[in-house]
PAZAPA-4460 file (N, C-alpha, C; in steps of 0.05 Angstrom, whole numbers, plus 32768, in hexadecimal, padded with zeros to 4 digits):
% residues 139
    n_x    n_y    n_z   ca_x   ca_y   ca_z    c_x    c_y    c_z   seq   type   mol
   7EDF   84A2   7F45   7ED8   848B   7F53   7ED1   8493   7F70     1      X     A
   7EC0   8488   7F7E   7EB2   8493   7F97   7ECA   8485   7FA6     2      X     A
   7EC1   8487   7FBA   7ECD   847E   7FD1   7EC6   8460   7FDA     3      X     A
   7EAB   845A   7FDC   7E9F   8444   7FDE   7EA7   8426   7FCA     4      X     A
   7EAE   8433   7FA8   7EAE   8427   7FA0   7ECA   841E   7FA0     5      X     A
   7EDC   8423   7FA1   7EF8   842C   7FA9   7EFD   8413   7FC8     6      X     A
   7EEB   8416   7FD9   7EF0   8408   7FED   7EE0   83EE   7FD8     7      X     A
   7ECF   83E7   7FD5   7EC4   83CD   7FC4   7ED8   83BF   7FBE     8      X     A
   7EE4   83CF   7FA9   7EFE   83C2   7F98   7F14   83B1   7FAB     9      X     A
   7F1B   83C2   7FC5   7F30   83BE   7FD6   7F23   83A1   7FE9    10      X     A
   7F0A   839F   7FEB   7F00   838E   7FF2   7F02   8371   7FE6    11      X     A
   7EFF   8375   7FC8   7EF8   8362   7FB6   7F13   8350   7FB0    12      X     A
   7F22   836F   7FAC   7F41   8360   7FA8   7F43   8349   7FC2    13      X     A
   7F48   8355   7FDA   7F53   8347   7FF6   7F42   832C   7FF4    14      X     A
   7F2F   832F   7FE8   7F1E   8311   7FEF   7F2F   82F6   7FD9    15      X     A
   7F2B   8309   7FBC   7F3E   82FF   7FA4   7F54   82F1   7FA6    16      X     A
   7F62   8301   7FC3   7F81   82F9   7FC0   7F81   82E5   7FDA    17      X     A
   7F68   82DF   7FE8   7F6D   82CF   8007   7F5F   82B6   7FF6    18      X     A
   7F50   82B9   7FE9   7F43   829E   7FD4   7F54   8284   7FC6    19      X     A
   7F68   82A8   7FB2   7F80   8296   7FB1   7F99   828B   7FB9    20      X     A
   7F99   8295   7FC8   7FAC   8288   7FDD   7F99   826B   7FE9    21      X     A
   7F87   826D   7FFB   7F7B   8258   7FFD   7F7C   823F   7FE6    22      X     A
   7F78   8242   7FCE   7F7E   8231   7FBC   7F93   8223   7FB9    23      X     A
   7FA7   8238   7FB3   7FC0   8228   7FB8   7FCE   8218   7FCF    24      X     A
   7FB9   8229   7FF0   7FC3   820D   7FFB   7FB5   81F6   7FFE    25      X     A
   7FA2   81F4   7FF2   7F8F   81DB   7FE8   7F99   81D3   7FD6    26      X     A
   7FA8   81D5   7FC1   7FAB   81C7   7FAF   7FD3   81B6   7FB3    27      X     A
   7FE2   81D4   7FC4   7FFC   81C0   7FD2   7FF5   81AF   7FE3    28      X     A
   7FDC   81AA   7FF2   7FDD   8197   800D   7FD2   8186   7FFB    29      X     A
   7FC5   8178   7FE2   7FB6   8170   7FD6   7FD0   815A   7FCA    30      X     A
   7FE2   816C   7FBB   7FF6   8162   7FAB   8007   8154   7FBE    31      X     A
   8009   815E   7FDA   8020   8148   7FEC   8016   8142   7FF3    32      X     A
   7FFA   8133   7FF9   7FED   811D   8000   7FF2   810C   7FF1    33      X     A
   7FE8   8109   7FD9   7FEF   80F8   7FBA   8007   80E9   7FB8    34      X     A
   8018   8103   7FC5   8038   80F5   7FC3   8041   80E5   7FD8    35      X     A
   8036   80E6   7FED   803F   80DC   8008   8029   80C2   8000    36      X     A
   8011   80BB   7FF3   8001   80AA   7FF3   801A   8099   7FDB    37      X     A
   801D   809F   7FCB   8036   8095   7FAC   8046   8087   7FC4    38      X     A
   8058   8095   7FD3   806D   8092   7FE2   806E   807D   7FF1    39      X     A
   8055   807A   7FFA   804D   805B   8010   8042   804D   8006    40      X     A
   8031   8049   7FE8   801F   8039   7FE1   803A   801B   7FE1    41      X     A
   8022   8004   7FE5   8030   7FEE   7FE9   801C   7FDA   7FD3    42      X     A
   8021   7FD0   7FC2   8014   7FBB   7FB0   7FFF   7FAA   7FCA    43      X     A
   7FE4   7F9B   7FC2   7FDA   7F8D   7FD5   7FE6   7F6F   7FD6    44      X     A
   7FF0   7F69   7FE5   7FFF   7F4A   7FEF   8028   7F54   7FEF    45      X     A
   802A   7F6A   7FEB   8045   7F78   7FE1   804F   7F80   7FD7    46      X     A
   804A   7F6B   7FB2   805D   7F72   7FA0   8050   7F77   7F89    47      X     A
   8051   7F87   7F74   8048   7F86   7F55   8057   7F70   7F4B    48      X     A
   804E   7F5D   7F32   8059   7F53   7F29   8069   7F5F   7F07    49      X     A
   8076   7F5C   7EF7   8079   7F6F   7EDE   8091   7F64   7ED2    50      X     A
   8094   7F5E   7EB7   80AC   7F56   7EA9   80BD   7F6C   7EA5    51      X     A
   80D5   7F68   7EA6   80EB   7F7B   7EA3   80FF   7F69   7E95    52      X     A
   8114   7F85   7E8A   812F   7F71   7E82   8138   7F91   7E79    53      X     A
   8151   7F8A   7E7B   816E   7FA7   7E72   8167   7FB8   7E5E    54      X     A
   816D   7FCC   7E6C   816D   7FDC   7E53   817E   7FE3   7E38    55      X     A
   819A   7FD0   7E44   81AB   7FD9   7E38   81C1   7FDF   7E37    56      X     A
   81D6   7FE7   7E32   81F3   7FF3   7E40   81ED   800B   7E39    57      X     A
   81EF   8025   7E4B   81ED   8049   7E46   81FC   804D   7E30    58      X     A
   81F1   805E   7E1D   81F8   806E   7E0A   8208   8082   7E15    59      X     A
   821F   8086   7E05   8232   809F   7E0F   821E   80B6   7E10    60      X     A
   8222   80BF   7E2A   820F   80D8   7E33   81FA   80D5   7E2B    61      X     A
   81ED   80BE   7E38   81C9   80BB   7E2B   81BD   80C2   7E3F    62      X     A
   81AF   80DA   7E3A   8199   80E9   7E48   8177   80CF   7E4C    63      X     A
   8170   80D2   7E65   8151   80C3   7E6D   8142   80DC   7E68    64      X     A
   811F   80D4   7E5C   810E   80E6   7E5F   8108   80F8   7E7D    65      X     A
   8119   80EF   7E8E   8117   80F5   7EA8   812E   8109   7EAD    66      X     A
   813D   8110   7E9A   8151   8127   7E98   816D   8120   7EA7    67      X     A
   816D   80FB   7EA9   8186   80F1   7EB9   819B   80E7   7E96    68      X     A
   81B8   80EC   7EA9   81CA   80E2   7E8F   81D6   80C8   7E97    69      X     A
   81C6   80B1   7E85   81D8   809B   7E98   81F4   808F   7E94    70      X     A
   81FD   807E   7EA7   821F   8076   7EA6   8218   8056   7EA7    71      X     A
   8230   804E   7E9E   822B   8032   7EA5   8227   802A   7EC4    72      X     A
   8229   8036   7ED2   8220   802D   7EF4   8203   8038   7EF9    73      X     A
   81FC   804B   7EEB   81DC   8056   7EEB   81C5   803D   7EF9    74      X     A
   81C0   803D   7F15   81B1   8030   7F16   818D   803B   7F19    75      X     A
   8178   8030   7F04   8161   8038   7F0A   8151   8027   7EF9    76      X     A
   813B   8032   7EF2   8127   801F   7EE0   8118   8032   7ECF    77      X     A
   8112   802B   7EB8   80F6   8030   7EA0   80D9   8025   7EA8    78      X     A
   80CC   8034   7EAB   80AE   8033   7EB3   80A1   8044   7EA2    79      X     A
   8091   8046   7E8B   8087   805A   7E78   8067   806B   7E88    80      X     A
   8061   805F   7EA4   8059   806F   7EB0   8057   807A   7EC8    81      X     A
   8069   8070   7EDD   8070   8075   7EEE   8082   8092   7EEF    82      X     A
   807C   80A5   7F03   808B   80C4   7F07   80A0   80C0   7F07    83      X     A
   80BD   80D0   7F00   80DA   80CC   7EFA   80DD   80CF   7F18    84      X     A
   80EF   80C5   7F23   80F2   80C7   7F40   80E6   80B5   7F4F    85      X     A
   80D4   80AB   7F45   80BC   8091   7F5C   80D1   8080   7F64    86      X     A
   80DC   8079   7F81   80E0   806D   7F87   80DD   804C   7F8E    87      X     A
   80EA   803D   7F7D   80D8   801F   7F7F   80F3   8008   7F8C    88      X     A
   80E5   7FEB   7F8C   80F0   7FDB   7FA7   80EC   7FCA   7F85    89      X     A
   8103   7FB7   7F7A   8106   7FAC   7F68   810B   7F8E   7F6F    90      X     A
   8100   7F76   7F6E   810D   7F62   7F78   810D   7F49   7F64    91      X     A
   8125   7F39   7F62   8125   7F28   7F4C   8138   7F11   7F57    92      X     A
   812D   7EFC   7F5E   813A   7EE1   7F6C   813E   7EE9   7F88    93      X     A
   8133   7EF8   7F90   8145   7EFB   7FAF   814E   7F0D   7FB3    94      X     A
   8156   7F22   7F9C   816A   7F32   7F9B   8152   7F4D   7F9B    95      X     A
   8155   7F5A   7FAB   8143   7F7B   7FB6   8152   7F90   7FB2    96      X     A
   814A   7FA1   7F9F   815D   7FBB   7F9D   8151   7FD4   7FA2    97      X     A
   8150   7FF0   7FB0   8142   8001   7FB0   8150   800C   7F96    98      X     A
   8141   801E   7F7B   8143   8028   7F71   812D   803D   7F6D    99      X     A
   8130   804A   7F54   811D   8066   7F49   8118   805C   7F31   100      X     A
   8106   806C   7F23   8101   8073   7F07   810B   8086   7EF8   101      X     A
   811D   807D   7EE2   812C   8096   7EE0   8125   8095   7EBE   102      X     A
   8113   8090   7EB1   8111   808B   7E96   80EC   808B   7E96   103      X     A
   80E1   8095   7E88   80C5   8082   7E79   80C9   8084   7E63   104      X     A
   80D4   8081   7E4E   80D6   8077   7E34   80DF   8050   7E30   105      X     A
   80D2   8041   7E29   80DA   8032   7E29   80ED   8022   7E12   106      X     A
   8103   801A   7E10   8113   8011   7DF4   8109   8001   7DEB   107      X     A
   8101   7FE1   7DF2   80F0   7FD8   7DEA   80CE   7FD0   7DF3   108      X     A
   80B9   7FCA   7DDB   80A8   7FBF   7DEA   80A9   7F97   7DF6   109      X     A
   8097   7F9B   7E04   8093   7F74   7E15   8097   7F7F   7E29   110      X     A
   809B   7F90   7E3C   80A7   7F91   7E56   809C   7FAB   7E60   111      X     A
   8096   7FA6   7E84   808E   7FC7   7E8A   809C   7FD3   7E9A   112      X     A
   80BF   7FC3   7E9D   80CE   7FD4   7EA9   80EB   7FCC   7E97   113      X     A
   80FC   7FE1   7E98   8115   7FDB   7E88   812D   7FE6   7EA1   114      X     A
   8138   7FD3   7EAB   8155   7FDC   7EBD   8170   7FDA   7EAA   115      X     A
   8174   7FF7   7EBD   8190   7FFD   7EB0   81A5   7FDF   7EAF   116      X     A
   81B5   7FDF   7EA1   81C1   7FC9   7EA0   81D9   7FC4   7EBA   117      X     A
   81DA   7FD0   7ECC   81EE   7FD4   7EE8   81D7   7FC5   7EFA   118      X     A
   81BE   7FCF   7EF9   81A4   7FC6   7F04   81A2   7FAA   7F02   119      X     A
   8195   7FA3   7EE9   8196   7F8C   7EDF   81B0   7F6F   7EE5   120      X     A
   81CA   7F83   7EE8   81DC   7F68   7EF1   81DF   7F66   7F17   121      X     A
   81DE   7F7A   7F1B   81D5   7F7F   7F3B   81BF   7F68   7F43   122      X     A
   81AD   7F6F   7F3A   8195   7F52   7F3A   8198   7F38   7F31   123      X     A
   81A5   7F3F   7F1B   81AE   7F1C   7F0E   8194   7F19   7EF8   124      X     A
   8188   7F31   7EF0   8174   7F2C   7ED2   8187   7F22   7EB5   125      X     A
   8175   7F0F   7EB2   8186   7F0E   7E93   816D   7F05   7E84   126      X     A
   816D   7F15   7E6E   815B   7F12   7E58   8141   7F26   7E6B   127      X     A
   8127   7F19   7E63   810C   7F22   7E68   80FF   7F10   7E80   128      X     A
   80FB   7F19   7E93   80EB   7F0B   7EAF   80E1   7F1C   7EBC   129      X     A
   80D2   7F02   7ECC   80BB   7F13   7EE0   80CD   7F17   7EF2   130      X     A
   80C6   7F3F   7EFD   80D6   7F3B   7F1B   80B8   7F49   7F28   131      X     A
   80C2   7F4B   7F43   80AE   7F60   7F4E   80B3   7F7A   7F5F   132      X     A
   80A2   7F80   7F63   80AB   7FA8   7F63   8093   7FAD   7F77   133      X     A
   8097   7FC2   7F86   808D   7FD0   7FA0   8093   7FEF   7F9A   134      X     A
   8082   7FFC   7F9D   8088   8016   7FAE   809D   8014   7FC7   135      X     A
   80B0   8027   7FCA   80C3   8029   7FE4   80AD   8034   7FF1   136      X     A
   80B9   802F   800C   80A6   8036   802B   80B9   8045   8035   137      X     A
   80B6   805B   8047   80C3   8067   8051   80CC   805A   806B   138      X     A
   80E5   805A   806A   80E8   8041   8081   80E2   8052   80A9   139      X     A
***
């Protein structure tokens, strides 16, 4: 191998490896925009509207598709598409709770959110109703 071509290579690589790096920081600043945009989005007039009702009393050691084990104090919600962790603002009569998403599997269908049952009496849900829900804001 010459010399020349030897330097090519050394060239080609350094460009290869400054490319990719560039990529990846285009694609991390990309991904925490998205999340900081998730993080503040606010429904238009405030609130989503959406039926909910209990999920239930926790199964001894019942694992969420979100890799949480819940307890009977487990407070969060079922959303089958919302990210495990989305922080949400739950409100039902008056009653405002900050919670998460700690489930998307839903137990039953009619509803597009299911609160844990600690949740649910915290609020005062009984049976199936409309509550409404927000993204949290960073205060």
């Amino acid at each position: 191998m010459t010399a020349a071509i030897a330097v090519r290579l050394l060239v080609l690589a350094a460009v290869a490896m400054v490319s990719g790096l560039a990529a990846l920081a285009v694609i991390r600043a990309t991904d925490e925009t998205v999340a900081a945009a998730a993080d503040g989005a606010v429904a238009p007039g405030g609130w989503y509207q959406a039926l909910a009702a209990s999920r239930g009393p926790a199964g001894d050691a019942e694992r969420t598709s979100c890799g949480l084990i819940l307890t009977e104090r487990s407070l969060g919600v079922t959303h089958p598409v919302l990210p495990c962790g989305a922080k949400l603002v739950v409100r039902y009569r008056g009653e405002a709770v900050l919670t998460e998403v700690i489930d998307n599997t839903l137990e039953s269908s009619g509803r597009q959110f299911e609160l844990t049952e600690a949740l649910g009496r915290l609020i005062g849900l009984d049976g199936t109703q409309q509550v409404q829900w927000r993204f949290a804001t960073p205060s």
